[in-house]
TILUMFI-395346 format. One line per field, with one value per residue (C-alpha): residue number from 0; residue in three letters; x, y, z. Coordinates in steps of 0.02 Angstrom, whole numbers, padded with zeros to 5 digits. Each point is the difference from the previous one (the first is absolute). Example, Ala and Ser with C-alpha at 12.3 -4.5 7.8 and 13.67 -1.06 7.14 Angstrom:
BEGIN
resi: (0/1)
resn: (ALA/SER)
c1: (00615/00069)
c2: (-00225/00172)
c3: (00390/-00033)
//
This chain:
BEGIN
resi: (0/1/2/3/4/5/6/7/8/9/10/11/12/13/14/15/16/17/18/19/20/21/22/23/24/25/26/27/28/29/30/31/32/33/34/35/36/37/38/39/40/41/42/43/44/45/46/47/48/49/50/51/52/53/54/55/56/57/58/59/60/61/62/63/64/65/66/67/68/69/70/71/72/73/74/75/76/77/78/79/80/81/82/83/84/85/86/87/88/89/90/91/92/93/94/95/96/97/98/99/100/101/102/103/104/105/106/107/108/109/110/111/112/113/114/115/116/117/118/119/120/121/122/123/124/125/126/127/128/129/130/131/132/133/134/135/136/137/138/139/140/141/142/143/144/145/146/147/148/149/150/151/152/153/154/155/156/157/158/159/160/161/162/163/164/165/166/167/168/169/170/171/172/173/174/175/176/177/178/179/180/181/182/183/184/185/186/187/188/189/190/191/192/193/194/195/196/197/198/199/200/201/202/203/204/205/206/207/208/209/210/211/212/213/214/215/216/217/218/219/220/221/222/223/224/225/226/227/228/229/230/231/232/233/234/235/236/237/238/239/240/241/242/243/244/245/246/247/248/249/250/251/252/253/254/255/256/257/258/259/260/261/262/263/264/265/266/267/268/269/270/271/272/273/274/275/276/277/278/279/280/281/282/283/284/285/286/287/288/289/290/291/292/293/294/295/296/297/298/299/300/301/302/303/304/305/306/307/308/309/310/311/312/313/314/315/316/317/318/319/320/321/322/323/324/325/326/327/328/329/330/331)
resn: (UNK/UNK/UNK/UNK/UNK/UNK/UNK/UNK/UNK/UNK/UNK/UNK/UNK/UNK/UNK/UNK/UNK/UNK/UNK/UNK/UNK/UNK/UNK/UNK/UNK/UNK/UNK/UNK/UNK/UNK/UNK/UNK/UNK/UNK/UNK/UNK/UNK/UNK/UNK/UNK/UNK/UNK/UNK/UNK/UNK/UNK/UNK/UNK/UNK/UNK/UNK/UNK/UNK/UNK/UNK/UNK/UNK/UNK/UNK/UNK/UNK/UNK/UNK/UNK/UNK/UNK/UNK/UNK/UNK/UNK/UNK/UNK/UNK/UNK/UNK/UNK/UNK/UNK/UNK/UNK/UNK/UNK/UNK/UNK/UNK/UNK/UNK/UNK/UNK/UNK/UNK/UNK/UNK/UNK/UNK/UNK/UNK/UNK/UNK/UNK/UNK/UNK/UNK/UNK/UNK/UNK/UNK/UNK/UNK/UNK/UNK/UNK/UNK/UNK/UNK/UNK/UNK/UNK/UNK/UNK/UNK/UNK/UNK/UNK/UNK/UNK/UNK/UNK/UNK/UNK/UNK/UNK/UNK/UNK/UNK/UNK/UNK/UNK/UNK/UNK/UNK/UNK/UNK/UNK/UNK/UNK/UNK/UNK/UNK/UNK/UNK/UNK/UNK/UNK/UNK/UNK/UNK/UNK/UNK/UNK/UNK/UNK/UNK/UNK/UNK/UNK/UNK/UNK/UNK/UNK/UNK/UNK/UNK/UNK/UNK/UNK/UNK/UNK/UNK/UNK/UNK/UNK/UNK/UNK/UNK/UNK/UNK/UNK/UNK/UNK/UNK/UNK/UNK/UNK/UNK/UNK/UNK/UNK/UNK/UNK/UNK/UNK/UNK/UNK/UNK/UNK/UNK/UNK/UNK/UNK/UNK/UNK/UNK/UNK/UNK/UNK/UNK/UNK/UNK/UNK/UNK/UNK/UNK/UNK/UNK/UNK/UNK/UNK/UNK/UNK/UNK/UNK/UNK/UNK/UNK/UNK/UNK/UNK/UNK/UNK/UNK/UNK/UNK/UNK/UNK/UNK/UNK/UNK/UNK/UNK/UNK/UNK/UNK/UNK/UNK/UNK/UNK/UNK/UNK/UNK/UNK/UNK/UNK/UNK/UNK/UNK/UNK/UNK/UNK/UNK/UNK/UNK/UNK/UNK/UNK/UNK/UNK/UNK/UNK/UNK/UNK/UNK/UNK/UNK/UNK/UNK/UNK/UNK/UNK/UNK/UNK/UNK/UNK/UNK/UNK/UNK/UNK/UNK/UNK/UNK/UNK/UNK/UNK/UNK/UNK/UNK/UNK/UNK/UNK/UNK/UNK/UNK/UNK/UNK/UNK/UNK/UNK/UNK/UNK/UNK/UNK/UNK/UNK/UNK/UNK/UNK/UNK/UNK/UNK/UNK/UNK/UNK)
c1: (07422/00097/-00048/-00010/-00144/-00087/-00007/-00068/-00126/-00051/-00029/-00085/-00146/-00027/-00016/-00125/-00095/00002/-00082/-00131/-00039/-00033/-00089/-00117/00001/-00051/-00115/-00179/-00046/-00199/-00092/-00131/-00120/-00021/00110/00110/-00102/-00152/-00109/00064/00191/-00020/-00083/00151/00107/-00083/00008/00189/00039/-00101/00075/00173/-00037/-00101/00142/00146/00072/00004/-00143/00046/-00105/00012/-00168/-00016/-00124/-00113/00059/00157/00045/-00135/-00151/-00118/-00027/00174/00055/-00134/00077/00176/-00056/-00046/00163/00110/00043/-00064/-00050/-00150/-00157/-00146/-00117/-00136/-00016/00040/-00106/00145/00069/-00170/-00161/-00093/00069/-00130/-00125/00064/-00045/-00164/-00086/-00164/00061/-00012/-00102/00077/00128/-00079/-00010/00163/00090/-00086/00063/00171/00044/00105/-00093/-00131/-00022/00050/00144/00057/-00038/00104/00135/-00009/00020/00156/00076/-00012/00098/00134/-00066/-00038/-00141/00051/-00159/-00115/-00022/-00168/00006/-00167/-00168/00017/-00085/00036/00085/-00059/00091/-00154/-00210/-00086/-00183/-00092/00158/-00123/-00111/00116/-00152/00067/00125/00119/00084/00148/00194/00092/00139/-00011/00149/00034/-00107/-00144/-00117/00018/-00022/-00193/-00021/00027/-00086/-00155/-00026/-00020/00178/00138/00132/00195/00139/00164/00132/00018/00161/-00088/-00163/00017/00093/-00167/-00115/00091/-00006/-00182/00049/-00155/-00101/00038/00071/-00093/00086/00082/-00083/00033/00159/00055/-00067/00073/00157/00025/-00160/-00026/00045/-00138/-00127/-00139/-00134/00000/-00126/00008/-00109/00073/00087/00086/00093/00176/00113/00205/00079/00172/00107/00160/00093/-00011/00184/00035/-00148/00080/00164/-00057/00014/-00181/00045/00029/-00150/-00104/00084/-00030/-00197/-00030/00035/-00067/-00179/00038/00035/-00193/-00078/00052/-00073/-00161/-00025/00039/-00046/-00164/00042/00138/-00136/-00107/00191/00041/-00187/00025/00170/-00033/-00158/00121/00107/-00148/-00095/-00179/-00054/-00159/-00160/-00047/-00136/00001/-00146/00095/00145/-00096/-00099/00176/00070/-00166/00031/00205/-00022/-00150/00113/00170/00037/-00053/00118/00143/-00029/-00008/00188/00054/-00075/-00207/00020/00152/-00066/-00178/00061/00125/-00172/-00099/00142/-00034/-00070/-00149)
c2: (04333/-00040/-00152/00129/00077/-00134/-00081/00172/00009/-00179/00047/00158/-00072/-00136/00127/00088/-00149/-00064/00214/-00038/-00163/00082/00140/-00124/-00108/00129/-00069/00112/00044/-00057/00095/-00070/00038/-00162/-00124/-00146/-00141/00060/-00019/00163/-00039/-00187/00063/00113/-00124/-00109/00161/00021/-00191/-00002/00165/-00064/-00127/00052/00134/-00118/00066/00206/00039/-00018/00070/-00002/00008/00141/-00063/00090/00180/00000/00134/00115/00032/-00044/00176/00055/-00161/00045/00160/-00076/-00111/00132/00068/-00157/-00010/-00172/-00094/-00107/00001/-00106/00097/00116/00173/00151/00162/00116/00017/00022/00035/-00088/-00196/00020/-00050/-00171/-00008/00045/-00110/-00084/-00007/-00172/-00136/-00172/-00075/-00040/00193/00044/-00123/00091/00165/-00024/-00099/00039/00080/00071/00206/00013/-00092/00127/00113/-00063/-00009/00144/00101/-00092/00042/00190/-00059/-00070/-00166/-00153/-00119/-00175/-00082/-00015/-00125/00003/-00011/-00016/00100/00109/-00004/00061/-00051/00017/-00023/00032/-00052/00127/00022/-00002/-00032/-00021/00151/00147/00106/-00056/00129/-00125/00099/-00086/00059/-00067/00008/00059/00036/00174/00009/00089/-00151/-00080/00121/00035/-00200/-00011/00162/-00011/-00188/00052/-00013/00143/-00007/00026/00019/-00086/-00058/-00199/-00018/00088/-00082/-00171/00119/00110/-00177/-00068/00146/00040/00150/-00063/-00147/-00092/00022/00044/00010/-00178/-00184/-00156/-00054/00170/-00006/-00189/00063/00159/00001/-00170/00032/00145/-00061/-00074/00044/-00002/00079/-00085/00148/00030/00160/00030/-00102/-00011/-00020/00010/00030/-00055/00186/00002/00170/00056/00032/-00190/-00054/00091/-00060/-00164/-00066/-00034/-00177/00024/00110/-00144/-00133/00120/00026/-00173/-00081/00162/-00053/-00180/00071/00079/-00122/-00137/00126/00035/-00206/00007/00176/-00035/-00172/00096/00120/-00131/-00076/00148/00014/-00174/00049/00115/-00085/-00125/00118/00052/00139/-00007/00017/00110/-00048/00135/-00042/00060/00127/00085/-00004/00077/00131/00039/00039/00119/00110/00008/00014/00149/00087/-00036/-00015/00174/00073/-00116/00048/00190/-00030/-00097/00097/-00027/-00033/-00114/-00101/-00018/-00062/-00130/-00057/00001/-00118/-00150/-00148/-00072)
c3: (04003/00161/00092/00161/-00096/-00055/00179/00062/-00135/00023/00209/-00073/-00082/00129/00131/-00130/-00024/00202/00055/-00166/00074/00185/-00061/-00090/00161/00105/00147/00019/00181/00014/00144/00098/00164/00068/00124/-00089/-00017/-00029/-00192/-00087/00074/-00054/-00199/-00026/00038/-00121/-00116/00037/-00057/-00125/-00078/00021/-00099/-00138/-00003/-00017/00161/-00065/00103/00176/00139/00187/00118/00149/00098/00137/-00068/00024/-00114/00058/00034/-00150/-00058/00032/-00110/-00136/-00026/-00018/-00104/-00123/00033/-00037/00170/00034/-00137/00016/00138/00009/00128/00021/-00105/00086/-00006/00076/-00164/-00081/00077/-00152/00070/00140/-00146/00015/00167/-00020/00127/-00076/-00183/-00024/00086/-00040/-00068/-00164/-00023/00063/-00129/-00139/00057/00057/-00122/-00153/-00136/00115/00020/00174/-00024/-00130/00119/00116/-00142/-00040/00184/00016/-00157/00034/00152/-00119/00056/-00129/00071/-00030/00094/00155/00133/00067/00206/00062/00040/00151/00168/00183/00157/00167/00160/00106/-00047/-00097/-00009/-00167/-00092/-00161/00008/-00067/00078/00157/00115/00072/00106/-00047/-00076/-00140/-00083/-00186/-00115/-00042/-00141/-00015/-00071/00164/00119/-00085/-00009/00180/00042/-00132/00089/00186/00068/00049/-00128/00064/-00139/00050/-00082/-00036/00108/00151/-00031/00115/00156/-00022/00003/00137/00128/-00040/-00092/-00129/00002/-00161/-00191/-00143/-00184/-00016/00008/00074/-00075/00053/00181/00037/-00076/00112/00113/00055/00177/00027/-00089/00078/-00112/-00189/-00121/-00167/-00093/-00156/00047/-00173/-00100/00015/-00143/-00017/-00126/-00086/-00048/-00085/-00027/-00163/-00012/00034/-00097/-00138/00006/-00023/-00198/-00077/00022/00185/00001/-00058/00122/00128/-00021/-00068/00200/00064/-00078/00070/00158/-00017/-00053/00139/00133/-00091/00016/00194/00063/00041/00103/00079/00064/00070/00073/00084/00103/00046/00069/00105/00065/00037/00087/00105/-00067/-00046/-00163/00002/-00108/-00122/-00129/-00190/00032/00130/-00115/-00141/00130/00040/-00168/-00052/00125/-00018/-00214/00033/00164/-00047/-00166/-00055/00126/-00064/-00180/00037/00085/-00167/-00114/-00026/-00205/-00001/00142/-00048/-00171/00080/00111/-00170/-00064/00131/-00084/00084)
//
């Protein structure tokens, strides 16, 4: 054996062993909705640490912040593609009519409730689970946001009678759960898109926002809200996706690392969400908006009529046996 040969095999395997190491190394794009800064940007930055190191540096991962990479339900379905690796945001129904469920608004009523059935182990969560994974996605965990309400950039009369016809236009997401929540509960429900929603706000295009809550309205509403309705809308959850593909290249060591500080990462915001809430209201009181007084009976004469008006129509769009099973399935 020349010494030529033995230098070139020597360079050979280095080279071999450097492309192993950077395929091992390879850094995860994690998509998110909100600005830098703000709690879900500042928790997956925790989760990005914290995975690096549990991980021995193999698990590297690099935050996108305020959807940078899309559009949440253009990013959901590149997710399932193994286009972008990771998201932690809202569920999108585009891809599969039966995610409105999630959104049903009146589901839960506190946050005692909504730990039991978001959590891990609970039936909707396997629900959840298990929409994604026919999307060729792999749920790794959630991170509970708040309870929903509404935001008003002019006064509204009987705000807490849903009997009421307000005469008044909001924005709803394009999904047919919100539209009848805002309809069923006296207002006239406009679908627009999130990035046109504040243009539509600001030139009086509608009245106020319906569909988010008020971490979501200081963080992209602040400036045209003077009213906000804390009524328990729906409770919003997001949720931690990682392409199958990736998740699957991953060894079962890596797998573990991986949903070991993905639990952590759940568990921190289950012990804050519900201060947060109360945070955010106080912020944007601060700010300058008033924070309307709605009392629990008008909550709960609110949710009758939406679970007797709108929930049968919601269940005939995601199929009336499936979804009346998943409803069955919500502990108490």
């Amino acid at each position: 054996m020349t010494k030529r040969f033995m230098v070139s095999m020597i360079v050979l395997v280095a080279s071999v062993a450097v492309m192993a190491g950077s395929v091992q190394a390879k850094t995860m794009k994690i998509s998110h909705v909100r600005p830098q800064g703000t709690a879900i940007d500042t928790d997956l930055r925790w989760f990005s640490d914290t995975l690096k190191e549990a991980s021995g540096g193999k698990m590297k991962t690099k935050i996108y912040p305020a959807s940078a990479l899309g559009d949440y339900t253009i990013v959901q379905e590149r997710v399932g593609l193994g286009a972008v690796d990771m998201a932690c945001q809202p569920p999108s129904s585009a891809a599969d009519k039966k995610f409105q469920l999630v959104y049903f608004p009146y589901m839960v009523k506190d946050w005692v409730q909504a730990k039991k059935n978001y959590s891990a182990g609970a039936p909707l969560r396997k629900v959840v689970g298990d929409l994604y994974a026919k999307q060729d996605i792999h749920l790794l965990a959630v991170w509970p946001v708040y309870f929903g309400g509404i935001a008003f950039n002019t006064e509204v009369k009987g705000y807490g009678d849903p009997e009421v016809a307000k005469g008044v236009k909001l924005r709803v997401p394009p999904m047919k759960t919100f539209q009848l929540l805002a309809d069923t509960t006296g207002y006239l429900g406009t679908p627009i898109p999130f990035s046109d929603a504040f243009t539509a706000v600001q030139t009086g295009v509608v009245d106020g926002v319906i569909g988010s809550g008020a971490e979501g309205y200081y963080s992209s509403f602040r400036d045209v809200t003077k009213y906000y309705l804390p009524s328990n809308t729906h409770f919003e959850a997001w949720y931690l996706i990682i392409s199958k593909k990736q998740f699957d290249k991953l060894s079962a060591e890596e797998q573990k690392q991986l949903q070991n500080v993905a639990t952590q990462f759940e568990d921190r915001r289950w012990n804050v969400a519900e201060a947060d809430q109360a945070a955010n209201e106080k912020r944007l009181a601060d700010y300058g908006a008033e924070i309307l007084t709605i009392s629990g009976d008008e909550i709960a004469a609110t949710a009758k009529k939406i679970q007797s008006v709108v929930w049968p129509q919601i269940l005939d769009d995601v199929g009336k046996e499936w979804g009346q099973t998943v409803l069955n399935g919500i502990v108490e």
